[in-house]
C-alpha positions as a Markdown table, in Angstrom:
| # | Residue | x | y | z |
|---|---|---|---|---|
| 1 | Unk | -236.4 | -37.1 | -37.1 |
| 2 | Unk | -238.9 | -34.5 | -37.2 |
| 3 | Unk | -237.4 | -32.7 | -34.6 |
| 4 | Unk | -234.3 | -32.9 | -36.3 |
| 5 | Unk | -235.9 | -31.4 | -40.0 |
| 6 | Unk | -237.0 | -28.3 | -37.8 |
| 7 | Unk | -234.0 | -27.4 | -36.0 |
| 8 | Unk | -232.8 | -27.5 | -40.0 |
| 9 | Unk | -235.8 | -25.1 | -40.8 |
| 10 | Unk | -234.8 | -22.9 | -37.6 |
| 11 | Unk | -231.6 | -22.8 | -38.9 |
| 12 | Unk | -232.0 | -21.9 | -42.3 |
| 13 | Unk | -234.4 | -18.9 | -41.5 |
| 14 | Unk | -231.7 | -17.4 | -38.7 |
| 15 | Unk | -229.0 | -17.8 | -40.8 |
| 16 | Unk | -230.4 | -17.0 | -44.4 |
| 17 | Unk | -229.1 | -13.2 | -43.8 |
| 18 | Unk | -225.5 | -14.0 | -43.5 |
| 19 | Unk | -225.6 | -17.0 | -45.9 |
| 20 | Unk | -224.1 | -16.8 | -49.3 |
| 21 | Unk | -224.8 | -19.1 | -52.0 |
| 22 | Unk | -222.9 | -19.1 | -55.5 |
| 23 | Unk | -223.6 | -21.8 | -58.8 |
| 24 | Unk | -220.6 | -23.1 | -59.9 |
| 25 | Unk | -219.6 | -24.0 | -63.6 |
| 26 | Unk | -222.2 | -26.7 | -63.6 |
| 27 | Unk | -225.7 | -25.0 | -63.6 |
| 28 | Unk | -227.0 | -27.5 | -60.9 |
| 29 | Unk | -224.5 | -27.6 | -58.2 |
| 30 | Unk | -224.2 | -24.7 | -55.9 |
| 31 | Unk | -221.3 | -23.8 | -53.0 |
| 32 | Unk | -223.0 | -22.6 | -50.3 |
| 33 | Unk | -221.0 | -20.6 | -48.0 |
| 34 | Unk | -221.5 | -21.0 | -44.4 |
| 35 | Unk | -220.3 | -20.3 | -40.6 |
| 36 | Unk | -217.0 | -20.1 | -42.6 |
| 37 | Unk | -217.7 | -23.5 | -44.3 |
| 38 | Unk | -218.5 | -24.1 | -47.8 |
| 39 | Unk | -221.0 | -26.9 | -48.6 |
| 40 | Unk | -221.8 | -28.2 | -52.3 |
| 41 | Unk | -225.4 | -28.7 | -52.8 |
| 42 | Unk | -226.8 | -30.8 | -56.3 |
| 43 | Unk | -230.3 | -29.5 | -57.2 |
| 44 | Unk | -231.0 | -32.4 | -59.4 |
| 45 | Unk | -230.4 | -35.3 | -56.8 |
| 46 | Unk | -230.6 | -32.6 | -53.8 |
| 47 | Unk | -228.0 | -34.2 | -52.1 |
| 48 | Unk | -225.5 | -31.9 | -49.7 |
| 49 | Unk | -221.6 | -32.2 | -48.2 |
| 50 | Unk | -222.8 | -31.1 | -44.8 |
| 51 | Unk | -222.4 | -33.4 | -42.3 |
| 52 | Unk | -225.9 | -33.5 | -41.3 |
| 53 | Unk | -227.2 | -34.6 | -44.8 |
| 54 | Unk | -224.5 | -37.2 | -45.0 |
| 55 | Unk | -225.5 | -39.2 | -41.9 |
| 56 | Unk | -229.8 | -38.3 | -41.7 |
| 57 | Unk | -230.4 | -38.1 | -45.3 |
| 58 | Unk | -233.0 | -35.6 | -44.6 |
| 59 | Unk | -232.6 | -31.9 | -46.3 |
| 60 | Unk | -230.5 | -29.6 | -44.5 |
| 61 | Unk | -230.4 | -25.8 | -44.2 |
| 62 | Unk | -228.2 | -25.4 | -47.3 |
| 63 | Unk | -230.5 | -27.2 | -49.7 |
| 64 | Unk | -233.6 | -25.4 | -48.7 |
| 65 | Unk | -231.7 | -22.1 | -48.8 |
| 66 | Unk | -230.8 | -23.4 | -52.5 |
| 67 | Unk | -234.4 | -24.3 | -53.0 |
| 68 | Unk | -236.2 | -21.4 | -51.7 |
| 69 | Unk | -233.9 | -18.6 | -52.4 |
| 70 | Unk | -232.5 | -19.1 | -55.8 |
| 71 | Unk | -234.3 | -21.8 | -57.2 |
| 72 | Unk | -237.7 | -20.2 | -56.2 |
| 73 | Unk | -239.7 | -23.4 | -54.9 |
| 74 | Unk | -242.6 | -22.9 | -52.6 |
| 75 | Unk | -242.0 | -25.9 | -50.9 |
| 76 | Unk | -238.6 | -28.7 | -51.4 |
| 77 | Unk | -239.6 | -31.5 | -54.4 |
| 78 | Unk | -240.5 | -34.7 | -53.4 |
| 79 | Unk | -237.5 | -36.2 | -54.5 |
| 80 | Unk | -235.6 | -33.9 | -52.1 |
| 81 | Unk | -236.4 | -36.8 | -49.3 |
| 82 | Unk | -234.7 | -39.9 | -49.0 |
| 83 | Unk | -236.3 | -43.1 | -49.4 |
| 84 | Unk | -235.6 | -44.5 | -46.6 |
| 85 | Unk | -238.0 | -42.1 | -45.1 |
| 86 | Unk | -240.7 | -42.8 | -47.9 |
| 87 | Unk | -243.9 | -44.5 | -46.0 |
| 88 | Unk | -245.1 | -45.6 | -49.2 |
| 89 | Unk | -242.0 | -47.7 | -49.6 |
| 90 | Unk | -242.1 | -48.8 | -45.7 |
| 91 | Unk | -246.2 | -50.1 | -46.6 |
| 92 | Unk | -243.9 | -52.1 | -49.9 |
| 93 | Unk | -242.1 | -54.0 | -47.3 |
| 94 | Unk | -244.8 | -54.7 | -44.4 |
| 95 | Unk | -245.6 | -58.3 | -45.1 |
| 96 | Unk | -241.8 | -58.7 | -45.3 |
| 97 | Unk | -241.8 | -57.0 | -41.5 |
| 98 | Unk | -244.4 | -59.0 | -40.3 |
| 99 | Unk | -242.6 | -62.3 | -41.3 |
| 100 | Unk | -239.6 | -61.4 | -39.8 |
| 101 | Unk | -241.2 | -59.8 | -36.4 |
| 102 | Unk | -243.1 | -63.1 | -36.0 |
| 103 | Unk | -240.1 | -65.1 | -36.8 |
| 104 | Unk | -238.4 | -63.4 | -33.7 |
| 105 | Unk | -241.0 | -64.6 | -31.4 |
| 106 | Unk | -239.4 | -67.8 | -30.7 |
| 107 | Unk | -236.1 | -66.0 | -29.6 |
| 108 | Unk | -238.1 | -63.5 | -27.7 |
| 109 | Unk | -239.9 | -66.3 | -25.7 |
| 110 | Unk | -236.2 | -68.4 | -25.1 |
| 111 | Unk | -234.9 | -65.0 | -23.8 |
| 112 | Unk | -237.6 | -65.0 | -21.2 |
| 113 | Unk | -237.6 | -68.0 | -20.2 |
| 114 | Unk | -233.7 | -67.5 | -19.5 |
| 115 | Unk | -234.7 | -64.5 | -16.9 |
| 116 | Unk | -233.6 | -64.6 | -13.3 |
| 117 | Unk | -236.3 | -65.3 | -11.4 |
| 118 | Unk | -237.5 | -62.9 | -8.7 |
| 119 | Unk | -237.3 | -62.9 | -5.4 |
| 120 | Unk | -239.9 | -64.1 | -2.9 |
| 121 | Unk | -239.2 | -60.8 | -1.0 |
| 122 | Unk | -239.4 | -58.6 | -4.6 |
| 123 | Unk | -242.7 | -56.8 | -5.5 |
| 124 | Unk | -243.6 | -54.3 | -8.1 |
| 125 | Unk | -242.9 | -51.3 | -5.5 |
| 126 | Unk | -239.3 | -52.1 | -5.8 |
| 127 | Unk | -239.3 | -51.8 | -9.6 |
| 128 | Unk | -241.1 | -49.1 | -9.6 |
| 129 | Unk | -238.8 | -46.8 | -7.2 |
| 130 | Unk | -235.7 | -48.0 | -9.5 |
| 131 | Unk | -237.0 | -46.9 | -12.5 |
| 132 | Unk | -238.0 | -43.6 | -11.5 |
| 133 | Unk | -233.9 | -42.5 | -11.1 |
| 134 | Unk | -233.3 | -39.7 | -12.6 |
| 135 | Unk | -230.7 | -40.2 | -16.0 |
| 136 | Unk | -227.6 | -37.9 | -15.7 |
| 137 | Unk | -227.1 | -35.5 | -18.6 |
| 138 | Unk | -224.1 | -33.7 | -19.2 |
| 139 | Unk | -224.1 | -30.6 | -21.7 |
| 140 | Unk | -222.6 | -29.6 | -25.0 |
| 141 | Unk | -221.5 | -26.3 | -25.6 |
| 142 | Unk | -221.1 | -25.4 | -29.8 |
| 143 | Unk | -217.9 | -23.6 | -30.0 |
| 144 | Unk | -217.0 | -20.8 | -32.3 |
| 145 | Unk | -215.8 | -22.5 | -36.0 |
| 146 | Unk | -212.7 | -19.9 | -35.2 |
| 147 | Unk | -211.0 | -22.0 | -32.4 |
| 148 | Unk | -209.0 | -24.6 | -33.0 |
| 149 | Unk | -210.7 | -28.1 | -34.4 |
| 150 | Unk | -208.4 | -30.2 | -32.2 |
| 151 | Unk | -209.3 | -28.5 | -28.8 |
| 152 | Unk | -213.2 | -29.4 | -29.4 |
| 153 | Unk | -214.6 | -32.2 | -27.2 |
| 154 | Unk | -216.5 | -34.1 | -29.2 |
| 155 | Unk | -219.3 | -35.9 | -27.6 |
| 156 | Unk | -220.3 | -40.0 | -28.8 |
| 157 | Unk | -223.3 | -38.9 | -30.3 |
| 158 | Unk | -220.7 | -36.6 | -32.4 |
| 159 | Unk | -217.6 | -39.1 | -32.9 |
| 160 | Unk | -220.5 | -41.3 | -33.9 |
| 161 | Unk | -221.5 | -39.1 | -36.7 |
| 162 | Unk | -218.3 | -38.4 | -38.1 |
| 163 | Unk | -217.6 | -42.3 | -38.1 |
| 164 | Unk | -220.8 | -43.0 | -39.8 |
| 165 | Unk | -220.1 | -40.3 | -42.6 |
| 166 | Unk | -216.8 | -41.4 | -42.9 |
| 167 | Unk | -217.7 | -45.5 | -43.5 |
| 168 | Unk | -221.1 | -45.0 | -45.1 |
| 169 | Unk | -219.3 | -45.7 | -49.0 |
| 170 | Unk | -217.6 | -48.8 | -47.6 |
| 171 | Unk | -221.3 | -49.8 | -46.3 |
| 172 | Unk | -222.7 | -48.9 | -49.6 |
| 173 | Unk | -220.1 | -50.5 | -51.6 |
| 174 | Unk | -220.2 | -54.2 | -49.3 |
| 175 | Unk | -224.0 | -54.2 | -48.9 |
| 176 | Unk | -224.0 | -54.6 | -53.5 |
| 177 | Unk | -222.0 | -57.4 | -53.3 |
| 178 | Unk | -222.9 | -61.5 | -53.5 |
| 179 | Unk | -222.8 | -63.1 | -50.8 |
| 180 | Unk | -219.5 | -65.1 | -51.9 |
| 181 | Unk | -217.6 | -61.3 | -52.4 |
| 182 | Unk | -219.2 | -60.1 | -49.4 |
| 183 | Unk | -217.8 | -62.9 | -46.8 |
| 184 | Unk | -214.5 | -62.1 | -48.8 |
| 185 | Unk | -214.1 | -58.6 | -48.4 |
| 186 | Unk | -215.5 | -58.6 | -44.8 |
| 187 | Unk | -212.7 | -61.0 | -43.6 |
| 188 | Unk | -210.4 | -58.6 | -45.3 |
| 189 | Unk | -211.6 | -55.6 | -43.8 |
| 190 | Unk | -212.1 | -57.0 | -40.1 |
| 191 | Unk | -207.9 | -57.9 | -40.5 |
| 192 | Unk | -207.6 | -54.8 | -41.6 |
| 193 | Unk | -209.5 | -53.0 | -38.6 |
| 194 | Unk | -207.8 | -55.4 | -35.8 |
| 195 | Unk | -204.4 | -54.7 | -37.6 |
| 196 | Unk | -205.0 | -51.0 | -37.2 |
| 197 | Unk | -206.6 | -51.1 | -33.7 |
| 198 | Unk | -203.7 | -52.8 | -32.1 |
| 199 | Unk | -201.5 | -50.6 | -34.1 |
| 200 | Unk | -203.0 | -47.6 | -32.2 |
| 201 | Unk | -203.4 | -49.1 | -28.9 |
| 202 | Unk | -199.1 | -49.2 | -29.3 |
| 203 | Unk | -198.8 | -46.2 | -30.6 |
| 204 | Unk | -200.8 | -44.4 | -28.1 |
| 205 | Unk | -198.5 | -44.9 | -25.3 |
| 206 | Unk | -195.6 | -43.2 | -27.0 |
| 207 | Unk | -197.0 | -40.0 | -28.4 |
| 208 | Unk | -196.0 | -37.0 | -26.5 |
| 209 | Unk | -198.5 | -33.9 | -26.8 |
| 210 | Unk | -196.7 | -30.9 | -28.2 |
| 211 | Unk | -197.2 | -27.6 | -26.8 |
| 212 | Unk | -200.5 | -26.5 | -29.2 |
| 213 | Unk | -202.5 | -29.9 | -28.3 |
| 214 | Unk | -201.1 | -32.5 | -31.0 |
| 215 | Unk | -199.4 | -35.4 | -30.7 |
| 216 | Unk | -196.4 | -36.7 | -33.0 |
| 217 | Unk | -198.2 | -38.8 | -35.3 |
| 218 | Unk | -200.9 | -36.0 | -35.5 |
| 219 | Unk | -200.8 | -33.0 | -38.4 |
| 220 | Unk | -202.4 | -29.8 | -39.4 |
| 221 | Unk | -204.0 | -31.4 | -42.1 |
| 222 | Unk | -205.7 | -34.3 | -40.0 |
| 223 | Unk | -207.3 | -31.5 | -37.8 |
| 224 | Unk | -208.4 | -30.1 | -41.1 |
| 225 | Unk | -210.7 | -32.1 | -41.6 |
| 226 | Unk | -212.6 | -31.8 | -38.5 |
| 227 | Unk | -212.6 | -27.9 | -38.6 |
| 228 | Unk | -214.4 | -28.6 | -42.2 |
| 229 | Unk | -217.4 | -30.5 | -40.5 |
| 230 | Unk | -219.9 | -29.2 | -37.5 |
| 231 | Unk | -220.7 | -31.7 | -35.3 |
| 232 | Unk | -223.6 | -29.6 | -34.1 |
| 233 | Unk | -225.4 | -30.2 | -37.6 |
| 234 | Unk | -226.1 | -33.8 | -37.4 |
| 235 | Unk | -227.5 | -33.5 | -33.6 |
């Protein structure tokens, strides 16, 4: 996560020359303006549209651009970071994560026990030269925010990110409910999610792809909402 806070920081300082930043009617929000994208950054809660603040909850190039430019801070206020990233919270819960860890060494120990056993001709030689094969990587290119949203490849990592920005108020909202409302509305919302994947595996047979790269059930404003987001910020 560190890394990803200073790609952020690289980010802001190459791009606070050809960043704009405007307040808006409410003296704490901001609309930050760019790589042709507008972002609306709080300086109270120092919370952020972009897609990376949405799915890290870790400040982004727009906040600190907010924070260091026109709000004049040395350094981003402490409430700036999440507290999910708080240590003095994660030393609140320890006791609770030691419980739990050792509560997990009984299923740990079954899972072992249910290992294939090796081979009399197996030795550590043979482990060792399989896991020294190399991983395959494949490469991302960030295109220019000027080409068309629908033609991007998206990569998991990517899709991933969008998904999780996308569901992270359903999560919210089921997560503050009892237990008796929870199991309700999670029954509800798996039907729902079945209902809609098998309406898509049908429907995906029988779209034809128009000329520009859409198919029927797909419009201008659907790919709208991708060109509004960069994947690239929440890698």
């Amino acid at each position: 996560m560190l890394e990803k806070v200073k790609k952020e920081w690289e980010g802001f300082v190459n791009q606070a020359d050809v960043t704009s930043c405007e307040q808006s009617l409410t003296s704490w929000v901001w609309n930050v303006h760019c790589s042709h994208q507008t972002f609306r950054c709080h300086d109270l809660d120092w919370v952020c549209t972009c897609l990376f603040y949405t799915s890290n909850h870790l400040p982004c190039r727009h906040l600190m651009l907010v924070a260091s430019k026109y709000r004049e801070h040395d350094k981003l206020p402490a409430n700036a970071i999440h507290n999910r990233w708080s240590t003095v919270s994660a030393l609140d819960i320890k006791d609770e994560l030691v419980i739990a860890a050792a509560s997990l060494q009984n299923v740990v120990s079954m899972s072992k026990l249910r290992l294939p056993k090796r081979l009399p001709n197996e030795t550590d030689e043979t482990e060792a030269s399989a896991s020294t094969k190399g991983v395959n990587e494949v490469v991302y290119v960030r295109l220019r925010r000027n080409e068309r949203a629908n033609k991007i490849v998206l990569s998991s990592a990517e899709k991933y990110c969008y998904a999780k920005a996308m569901l992270e108020p359903l999560l919210e909202h089921l997560s503050g409910l009892s237990s008796a409302n929870f199991y309700d509305e999670l029954c509800a919302w798996k039907e729902t999610v079945e209902v809609g994947l098998r309406r898509f595996s049908k429907a995906s047979g029988g779209h034809d792809v128009d000329t520009d790269g859409r198919t029927d059930g797909e419009n201008a404003s659907d790919t709208g909402v991708l060109s509004m987001l960069d994947p690239a910020d929440a890698i």
